[in-house]
Backbone atoms as SQL, in Angstrom:
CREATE TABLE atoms (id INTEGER PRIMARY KEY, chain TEXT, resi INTEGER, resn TEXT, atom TEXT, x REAL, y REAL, z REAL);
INSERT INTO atoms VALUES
  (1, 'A', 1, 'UNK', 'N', -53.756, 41.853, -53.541),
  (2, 'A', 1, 'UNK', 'CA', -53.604, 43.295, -53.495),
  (3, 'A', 1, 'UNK', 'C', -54.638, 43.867, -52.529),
  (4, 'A', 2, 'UNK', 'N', -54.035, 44.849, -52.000),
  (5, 'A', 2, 'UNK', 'CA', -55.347, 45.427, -50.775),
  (6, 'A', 2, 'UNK', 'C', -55.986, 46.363, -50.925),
  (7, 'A', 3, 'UNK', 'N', -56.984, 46.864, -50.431),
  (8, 'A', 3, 'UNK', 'CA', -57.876, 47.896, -50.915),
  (9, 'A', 3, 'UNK', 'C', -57.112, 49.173, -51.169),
  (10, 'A', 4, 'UNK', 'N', -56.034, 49.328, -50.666),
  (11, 'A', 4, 'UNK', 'CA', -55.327, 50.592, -50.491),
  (12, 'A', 4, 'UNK', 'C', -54.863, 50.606, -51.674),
  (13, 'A', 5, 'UNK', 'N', -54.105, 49.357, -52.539),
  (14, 'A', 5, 'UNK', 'CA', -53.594, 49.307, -53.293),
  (15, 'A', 5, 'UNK', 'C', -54.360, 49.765, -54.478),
  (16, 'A', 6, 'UNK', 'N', -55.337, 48.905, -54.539),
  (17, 'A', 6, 'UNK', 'CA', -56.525, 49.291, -55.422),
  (18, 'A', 6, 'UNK', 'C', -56.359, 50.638, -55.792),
  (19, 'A', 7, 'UNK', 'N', -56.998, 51.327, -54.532),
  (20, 'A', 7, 'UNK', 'CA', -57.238, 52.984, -54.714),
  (21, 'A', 7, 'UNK', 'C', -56.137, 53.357, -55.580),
  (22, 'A', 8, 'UNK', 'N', -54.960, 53.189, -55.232),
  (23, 'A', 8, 'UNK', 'CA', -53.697, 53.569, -55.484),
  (24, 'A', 8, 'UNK', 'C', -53.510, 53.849, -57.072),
  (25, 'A', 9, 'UNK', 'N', -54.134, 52.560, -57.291),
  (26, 'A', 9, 'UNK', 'CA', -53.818, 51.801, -58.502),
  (27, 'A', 9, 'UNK', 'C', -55.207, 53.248, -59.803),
  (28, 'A', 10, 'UNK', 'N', -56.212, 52.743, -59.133),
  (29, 'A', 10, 'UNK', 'CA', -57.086, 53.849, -59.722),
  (30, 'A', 10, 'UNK', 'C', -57.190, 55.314, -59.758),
  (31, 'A', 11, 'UNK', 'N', -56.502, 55.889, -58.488),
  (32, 'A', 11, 'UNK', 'CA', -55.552, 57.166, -58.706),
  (33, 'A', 11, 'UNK', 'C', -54.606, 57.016, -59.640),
  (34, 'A', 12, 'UNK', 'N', -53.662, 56.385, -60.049),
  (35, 'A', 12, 'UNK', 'CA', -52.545, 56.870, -60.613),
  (36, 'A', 12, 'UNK', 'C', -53.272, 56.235, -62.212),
  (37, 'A', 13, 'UNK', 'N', -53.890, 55.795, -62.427),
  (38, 'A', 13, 'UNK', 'CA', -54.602, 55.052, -63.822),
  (39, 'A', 13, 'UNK', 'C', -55.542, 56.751, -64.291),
  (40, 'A', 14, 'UNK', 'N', -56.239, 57.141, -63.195),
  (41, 'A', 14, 'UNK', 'CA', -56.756, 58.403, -63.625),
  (42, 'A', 14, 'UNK', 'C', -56.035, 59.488, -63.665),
  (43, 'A', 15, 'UNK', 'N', -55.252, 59.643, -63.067),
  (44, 'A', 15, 'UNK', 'CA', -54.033, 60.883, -63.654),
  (45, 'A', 15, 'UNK', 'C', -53.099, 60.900, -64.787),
  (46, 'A', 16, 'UNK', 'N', -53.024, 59.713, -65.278),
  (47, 'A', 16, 'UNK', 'CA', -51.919, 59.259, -66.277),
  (48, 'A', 16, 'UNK', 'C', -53.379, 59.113, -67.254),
  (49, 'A', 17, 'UNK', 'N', -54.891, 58.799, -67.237),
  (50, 'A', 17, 'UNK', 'CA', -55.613, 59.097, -68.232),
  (51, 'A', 17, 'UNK', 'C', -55.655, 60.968, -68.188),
  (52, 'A', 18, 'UNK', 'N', -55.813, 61.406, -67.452),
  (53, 'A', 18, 'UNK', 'CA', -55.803, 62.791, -67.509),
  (54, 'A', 18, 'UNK', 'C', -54.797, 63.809, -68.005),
  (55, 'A', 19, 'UNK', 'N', -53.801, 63.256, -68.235),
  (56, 'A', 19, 'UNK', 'CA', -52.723, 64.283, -67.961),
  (57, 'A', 19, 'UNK', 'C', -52.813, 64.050, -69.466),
  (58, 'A', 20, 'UNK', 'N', -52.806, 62.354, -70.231),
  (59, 'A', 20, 'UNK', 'CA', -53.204, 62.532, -71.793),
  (60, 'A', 20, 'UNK', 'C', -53.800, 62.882, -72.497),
  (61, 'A', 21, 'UNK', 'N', -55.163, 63.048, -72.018),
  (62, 'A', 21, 'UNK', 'CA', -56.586, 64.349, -72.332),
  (63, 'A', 21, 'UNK', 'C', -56.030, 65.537, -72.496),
  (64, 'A', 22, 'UNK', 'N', -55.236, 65.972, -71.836),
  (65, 'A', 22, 'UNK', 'CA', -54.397, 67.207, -71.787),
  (66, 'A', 22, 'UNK', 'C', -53.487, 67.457, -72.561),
  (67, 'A', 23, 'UNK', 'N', -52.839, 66.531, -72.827),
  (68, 'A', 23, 'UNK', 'CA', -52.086, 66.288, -74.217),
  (69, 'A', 23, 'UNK', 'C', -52.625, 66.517, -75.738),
  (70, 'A', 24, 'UNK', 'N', -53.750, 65.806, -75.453),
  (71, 'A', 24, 'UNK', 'CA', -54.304, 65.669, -76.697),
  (72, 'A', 24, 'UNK', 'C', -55.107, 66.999, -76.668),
  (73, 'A', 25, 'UNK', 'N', -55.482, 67.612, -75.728),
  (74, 'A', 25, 'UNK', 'CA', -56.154, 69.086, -76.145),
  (75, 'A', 25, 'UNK', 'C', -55.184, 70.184, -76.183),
  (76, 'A', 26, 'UNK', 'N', -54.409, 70.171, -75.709),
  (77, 'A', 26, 'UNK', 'CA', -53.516, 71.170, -76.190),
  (78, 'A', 26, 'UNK', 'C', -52.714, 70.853, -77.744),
  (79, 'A', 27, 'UNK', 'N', -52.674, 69.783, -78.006),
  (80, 'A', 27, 'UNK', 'CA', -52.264, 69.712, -79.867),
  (81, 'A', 27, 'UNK', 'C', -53.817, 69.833, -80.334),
  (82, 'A', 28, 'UNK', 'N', -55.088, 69.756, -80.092),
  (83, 'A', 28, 'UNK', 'CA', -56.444, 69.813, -80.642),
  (84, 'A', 28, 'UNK', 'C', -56.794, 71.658, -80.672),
  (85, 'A', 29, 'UNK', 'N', -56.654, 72.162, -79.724),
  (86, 'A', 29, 'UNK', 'CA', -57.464, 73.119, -79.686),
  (87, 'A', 29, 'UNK', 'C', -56.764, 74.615, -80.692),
  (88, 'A', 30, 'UNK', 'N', -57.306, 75.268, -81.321),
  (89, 'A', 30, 'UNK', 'CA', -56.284, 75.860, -82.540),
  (90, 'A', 30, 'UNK', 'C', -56.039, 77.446, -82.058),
  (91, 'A', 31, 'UNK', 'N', -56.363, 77.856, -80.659),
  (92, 'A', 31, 'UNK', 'CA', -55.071, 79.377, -80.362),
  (93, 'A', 31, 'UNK', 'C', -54.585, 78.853, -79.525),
  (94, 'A', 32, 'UNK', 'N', -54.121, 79.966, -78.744),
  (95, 'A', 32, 'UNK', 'CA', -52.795, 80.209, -77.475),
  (96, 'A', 32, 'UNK', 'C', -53.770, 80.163, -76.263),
  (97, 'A', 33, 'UNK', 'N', -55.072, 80.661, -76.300),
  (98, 'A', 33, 'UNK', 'CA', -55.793, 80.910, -74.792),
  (99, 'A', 33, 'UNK', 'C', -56.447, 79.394, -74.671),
  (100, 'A', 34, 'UNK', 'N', -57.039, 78.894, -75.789),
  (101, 'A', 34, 'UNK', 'CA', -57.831, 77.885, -75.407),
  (102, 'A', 34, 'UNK', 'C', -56.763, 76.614, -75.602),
  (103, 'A', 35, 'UNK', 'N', -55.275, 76.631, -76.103),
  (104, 'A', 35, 'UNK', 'CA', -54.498, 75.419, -75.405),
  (105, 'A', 35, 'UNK', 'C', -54.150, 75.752, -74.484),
  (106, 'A', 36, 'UNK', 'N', -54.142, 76.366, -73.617),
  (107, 'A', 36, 'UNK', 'CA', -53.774, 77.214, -72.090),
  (108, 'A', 36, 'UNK', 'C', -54.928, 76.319, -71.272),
  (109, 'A', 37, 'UNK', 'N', -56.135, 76.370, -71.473),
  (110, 'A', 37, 'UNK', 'CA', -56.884, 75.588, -70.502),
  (111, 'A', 37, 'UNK', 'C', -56.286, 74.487, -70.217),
  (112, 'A', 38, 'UNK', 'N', -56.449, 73.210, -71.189),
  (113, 'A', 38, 'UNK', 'CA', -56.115, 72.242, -70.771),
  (114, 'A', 38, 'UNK', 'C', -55.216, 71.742, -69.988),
  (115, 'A', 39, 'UNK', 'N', -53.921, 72.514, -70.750),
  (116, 'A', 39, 'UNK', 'CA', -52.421, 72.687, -69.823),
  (117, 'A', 39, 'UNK', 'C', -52.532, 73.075, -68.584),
  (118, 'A', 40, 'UNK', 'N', -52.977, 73.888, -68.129),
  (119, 'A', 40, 'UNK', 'CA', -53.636, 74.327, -66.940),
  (120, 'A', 40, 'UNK', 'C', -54.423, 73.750, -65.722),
  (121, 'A', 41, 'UNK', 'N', -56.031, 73.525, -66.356),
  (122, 'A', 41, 'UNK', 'CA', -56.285, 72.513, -65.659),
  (123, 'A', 41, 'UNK', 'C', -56.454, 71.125, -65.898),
  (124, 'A', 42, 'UNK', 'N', -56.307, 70.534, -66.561),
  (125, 'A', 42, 'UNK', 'CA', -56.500, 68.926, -66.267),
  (126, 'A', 42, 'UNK', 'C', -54.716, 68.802, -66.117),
  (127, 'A', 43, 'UNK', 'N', -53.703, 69.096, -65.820),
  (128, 'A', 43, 'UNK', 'CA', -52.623, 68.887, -66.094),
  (129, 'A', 43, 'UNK', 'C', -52.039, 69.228, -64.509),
  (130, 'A', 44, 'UNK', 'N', -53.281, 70.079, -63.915),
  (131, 'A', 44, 'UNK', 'CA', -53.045, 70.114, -62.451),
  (132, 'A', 44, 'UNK', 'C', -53.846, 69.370, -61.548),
  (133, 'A', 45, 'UNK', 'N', -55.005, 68.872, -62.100),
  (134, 'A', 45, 'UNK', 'CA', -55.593, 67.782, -61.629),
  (135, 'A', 45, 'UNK', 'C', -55.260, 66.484, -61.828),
  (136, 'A', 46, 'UNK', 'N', -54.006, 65.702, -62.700),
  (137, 'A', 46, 'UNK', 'CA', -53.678, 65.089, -62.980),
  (138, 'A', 46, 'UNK', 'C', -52.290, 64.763, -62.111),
  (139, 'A', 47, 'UNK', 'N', -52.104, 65.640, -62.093),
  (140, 'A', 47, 'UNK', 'CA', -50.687, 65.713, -60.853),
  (141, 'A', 47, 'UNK', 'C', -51.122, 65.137, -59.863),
  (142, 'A', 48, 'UNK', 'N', -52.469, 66.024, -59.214),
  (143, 'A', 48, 'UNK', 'CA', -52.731, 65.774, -58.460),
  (144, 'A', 48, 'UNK', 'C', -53.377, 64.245, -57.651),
  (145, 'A', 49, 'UNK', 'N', -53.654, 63.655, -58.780),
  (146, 'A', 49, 'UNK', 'CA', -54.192, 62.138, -58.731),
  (147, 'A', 49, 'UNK', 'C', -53.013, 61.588, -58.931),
  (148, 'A', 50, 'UNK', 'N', -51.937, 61.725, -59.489),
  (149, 'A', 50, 'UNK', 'CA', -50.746, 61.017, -59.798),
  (150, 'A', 50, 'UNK', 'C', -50.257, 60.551, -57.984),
  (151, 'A', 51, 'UNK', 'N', -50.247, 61.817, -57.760),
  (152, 'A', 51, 'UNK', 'CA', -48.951, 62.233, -55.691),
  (153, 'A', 51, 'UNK', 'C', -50.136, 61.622, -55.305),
  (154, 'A', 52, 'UNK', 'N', -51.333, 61.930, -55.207),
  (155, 'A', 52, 'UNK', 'CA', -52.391, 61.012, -54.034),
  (156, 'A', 52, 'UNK', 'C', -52.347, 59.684, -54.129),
  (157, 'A', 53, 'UNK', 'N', -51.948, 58.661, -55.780),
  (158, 'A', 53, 'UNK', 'CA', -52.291, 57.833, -55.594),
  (159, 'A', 53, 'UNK', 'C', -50.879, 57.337, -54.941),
  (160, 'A', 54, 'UNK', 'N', -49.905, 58.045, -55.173),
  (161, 'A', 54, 'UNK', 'CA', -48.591, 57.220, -55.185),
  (162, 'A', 54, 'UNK', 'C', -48.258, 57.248, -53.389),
  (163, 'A', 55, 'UNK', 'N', -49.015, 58.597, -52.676),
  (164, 'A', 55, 'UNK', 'CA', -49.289, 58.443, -51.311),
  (165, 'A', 55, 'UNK', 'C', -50.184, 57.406, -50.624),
  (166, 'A', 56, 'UNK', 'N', -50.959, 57.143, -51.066),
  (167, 'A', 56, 'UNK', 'CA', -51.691, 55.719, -50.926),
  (168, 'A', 56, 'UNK', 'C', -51.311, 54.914, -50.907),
  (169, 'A', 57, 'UNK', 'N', -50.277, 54.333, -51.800),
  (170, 'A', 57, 'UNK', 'CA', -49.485, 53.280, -52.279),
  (171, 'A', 57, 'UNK', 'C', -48.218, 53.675, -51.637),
  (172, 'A', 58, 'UNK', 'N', -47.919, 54.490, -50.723),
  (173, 'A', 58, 'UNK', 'CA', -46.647, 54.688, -50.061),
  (174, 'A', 58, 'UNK', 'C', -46.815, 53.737, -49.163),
  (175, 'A', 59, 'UNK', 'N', -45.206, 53.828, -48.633),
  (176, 'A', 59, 'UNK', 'CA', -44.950, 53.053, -47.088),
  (177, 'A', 59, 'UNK', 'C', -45.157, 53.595, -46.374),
  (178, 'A', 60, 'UNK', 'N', -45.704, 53.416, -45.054),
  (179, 'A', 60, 'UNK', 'CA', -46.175, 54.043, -44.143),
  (180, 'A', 60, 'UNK', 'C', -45.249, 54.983, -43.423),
  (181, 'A', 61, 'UNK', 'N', -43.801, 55.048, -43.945),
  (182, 'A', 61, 'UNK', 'CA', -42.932, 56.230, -43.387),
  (183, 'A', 61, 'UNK', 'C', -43.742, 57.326, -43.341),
  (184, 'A', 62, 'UNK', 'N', -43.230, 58.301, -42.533),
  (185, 'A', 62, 'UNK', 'CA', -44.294, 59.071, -42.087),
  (186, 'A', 62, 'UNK', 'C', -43.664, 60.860, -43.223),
  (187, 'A', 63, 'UNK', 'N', -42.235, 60.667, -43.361),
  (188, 'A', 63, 'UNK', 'CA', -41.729, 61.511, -43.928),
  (189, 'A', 63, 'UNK', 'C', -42.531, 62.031, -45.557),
  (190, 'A', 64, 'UNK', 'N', -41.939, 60.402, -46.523),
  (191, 'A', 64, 'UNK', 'CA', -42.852, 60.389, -48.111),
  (192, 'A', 64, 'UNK', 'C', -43.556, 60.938, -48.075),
  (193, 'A', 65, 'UNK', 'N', -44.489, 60.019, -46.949),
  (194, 'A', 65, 'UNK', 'CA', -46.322, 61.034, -46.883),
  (195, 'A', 65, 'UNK', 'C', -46.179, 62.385, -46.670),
  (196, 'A', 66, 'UNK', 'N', -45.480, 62.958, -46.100),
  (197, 'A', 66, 'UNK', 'CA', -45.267, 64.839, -45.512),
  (198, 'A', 66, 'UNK', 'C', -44.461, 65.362, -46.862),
  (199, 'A', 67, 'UNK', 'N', -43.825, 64.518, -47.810),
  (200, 'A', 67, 'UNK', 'CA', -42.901, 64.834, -48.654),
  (201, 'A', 67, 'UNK', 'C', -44.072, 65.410, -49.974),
  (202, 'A', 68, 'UNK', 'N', -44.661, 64.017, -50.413),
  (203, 'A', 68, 'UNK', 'CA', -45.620, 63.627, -50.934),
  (204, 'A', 68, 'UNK', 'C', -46.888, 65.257, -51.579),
  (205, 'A', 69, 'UNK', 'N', -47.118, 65.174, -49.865),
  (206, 'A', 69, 'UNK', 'CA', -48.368, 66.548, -50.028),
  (207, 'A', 69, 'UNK', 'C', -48.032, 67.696, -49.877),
  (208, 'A', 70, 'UNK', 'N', -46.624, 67.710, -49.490),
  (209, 'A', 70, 'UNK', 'CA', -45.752, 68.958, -49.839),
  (210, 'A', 70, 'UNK', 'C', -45.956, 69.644, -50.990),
  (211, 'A', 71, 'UNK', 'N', -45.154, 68.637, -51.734),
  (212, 'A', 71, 'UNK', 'CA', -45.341, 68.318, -53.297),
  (213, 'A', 71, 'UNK', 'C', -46.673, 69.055, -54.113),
  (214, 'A', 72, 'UNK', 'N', -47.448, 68.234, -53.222),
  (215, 'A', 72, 'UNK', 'CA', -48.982, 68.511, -53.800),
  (216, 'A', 72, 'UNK', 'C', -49.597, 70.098, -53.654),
  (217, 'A', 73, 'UNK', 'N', -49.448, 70.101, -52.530),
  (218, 'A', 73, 'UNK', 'CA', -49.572, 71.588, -52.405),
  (219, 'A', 73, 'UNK', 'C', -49.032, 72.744, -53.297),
  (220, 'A', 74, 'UNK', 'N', -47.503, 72.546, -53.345),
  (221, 'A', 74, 'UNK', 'CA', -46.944, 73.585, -54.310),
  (222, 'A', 74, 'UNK', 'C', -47.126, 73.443, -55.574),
  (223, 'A', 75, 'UNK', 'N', -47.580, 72.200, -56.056),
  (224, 'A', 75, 'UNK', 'CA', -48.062, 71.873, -57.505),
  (225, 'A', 75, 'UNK', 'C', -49.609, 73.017, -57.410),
  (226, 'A', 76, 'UNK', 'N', -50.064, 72.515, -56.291),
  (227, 'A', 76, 'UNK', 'CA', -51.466, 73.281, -56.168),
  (228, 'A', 76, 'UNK', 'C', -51.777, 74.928, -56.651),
  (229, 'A', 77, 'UNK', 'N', -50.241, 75.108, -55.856),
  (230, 'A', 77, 'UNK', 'CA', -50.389, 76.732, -55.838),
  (231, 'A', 77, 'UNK', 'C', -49.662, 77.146, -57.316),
  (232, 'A', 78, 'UNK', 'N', -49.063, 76.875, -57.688),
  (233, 'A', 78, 'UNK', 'CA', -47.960, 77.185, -59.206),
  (234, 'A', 78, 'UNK', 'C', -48.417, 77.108, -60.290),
  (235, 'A', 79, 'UNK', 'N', -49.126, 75.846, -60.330),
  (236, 'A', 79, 'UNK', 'CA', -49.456, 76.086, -61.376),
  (237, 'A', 79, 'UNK', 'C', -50.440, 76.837, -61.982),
  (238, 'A', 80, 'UNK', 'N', -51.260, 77.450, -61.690),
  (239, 'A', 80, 'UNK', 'CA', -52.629, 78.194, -61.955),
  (240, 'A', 80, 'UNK', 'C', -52.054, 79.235, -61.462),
  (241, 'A', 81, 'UNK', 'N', -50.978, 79.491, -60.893),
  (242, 'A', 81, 'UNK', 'CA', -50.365, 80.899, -60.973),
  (243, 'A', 81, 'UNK', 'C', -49.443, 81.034, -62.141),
  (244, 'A', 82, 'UNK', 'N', -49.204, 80.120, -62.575),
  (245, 'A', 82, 'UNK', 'CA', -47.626, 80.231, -63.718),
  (246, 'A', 82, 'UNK', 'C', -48.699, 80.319, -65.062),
  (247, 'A', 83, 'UNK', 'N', -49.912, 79.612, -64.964),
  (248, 'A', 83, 'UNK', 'CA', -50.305, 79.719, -66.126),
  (249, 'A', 83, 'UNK', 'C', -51.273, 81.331, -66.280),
  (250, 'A', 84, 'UNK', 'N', -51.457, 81.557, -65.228),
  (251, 'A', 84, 'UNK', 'CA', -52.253, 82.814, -65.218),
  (252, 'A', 84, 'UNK', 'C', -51.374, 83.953, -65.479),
  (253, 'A', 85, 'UNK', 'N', -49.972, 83.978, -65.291),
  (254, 'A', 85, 'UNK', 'CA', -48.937, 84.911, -65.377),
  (255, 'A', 85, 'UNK', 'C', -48.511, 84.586, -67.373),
  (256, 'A', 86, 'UNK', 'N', -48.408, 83.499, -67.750),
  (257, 'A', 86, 'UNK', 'CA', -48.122, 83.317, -68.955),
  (258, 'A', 86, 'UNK', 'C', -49.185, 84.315, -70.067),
  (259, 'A', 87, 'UNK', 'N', -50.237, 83.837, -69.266),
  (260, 'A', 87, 'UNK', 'CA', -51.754, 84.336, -70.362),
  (261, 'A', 87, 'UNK', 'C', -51.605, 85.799, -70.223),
  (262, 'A', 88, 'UNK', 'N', -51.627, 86.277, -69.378),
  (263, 'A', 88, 'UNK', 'CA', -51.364, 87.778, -68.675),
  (264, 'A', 88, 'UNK', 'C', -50.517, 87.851, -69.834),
  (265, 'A', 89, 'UNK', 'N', -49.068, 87.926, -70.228),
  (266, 'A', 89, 'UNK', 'CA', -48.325, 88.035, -70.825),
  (267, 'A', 89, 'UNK', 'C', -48.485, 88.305, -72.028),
  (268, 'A', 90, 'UNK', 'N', -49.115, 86.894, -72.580),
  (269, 'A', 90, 'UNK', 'CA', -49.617, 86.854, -73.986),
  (270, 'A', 90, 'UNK', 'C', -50.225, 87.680, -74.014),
  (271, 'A', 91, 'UNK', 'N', -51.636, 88.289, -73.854),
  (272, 'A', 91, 'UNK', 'CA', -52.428, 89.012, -73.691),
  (273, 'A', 91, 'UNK', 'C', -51.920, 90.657, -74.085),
  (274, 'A', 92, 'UNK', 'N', -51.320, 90.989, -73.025),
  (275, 'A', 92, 'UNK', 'CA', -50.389, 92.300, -73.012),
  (276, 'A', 92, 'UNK', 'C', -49.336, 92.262, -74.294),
  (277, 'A', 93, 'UNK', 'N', -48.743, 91.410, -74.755),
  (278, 'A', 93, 'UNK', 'CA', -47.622, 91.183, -75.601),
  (279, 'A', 93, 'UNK', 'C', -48.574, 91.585, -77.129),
  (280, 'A', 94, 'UNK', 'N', -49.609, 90.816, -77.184),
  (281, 'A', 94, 'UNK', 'CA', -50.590, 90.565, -78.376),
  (282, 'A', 94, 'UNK', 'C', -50.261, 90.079, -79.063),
  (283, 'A', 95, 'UNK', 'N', -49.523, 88.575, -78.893),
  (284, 'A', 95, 'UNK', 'CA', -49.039, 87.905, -79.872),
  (285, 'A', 95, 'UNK', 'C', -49.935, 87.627, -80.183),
  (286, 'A', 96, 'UNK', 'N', -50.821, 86.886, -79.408),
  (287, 'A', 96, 'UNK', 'CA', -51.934, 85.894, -79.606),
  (288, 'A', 96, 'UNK', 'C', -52.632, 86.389, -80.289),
  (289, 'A', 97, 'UNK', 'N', -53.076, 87.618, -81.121),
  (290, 'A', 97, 'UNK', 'CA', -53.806, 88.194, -82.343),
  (291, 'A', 97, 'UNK', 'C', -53.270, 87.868, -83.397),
  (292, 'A', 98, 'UNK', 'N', -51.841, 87.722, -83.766),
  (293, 'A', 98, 'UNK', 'CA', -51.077, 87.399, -84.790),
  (294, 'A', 98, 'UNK', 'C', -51.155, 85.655, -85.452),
  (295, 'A', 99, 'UNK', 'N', -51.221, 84.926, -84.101),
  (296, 'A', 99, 'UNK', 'CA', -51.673, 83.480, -84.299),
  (297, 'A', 99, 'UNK', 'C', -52.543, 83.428, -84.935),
  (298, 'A', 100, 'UNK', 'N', -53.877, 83.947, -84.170),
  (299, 'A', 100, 'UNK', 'CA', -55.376, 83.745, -84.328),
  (300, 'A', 100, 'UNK', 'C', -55.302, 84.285, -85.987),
  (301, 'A', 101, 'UNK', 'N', -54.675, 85.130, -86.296),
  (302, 'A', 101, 'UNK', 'CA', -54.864, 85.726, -87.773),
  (303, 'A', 101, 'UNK', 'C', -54.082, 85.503, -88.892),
  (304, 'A', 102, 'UNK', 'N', -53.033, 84.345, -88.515),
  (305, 'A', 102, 'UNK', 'CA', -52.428, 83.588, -89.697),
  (306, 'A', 102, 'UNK', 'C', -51.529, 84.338, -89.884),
  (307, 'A', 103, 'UNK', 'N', -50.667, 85.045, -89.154),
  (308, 'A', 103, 'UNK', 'CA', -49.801, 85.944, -89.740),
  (309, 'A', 103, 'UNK', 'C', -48.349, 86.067, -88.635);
């Protein structure tokens, strides 16, 4: 296996550990704002190690790779906008008082 592979291999081993951290804190953490973090960010940093490693471990077509960080990018931008628009929501809605208060 070649060094590239390696990397590859340890990118996609740390995003697939990350994205389960994320898992497990969003069933751990007990409202709506603080399971929002995790989902949020380690779940976009996890993506993000997922497409880098699997670009690493691509064939040298030149397209995948342009496909690849495409990918990455709009993961980049969406999600921390989709989750910032959700919270916004909650927030304004005030569900999230009703959670927090058992009711």
């Amino acid at each position: 296996m070649s060094v590239l592979g390696i990397i590859g291999c340890v990118l996609l081993f740390a995003g697939c550990f990350l994205a389960l951290t994320s898992a497990v804190g969003v069933l751990r953490m007990p409202n709506f704002f603080t399971r929002v973090h995790p989902a949020g960010k380690a779940d976009t940093l996890a993506q993000t190690f997922i497409l880098i490693g699997l670009l690493v471990g691509a064939d040298p077509d030149g397209w995948t790779a342009i496909k690849l960080l495409m990918i990455t990018v709009l993961i980049y931008l969406t999600s921390p906008t989709a989750i910032h628009a959700i919270t916004q929501a909650a927030y304004h809605d005030d569900e999230t008082d009703k959670e927090t208060l058992g009711g």
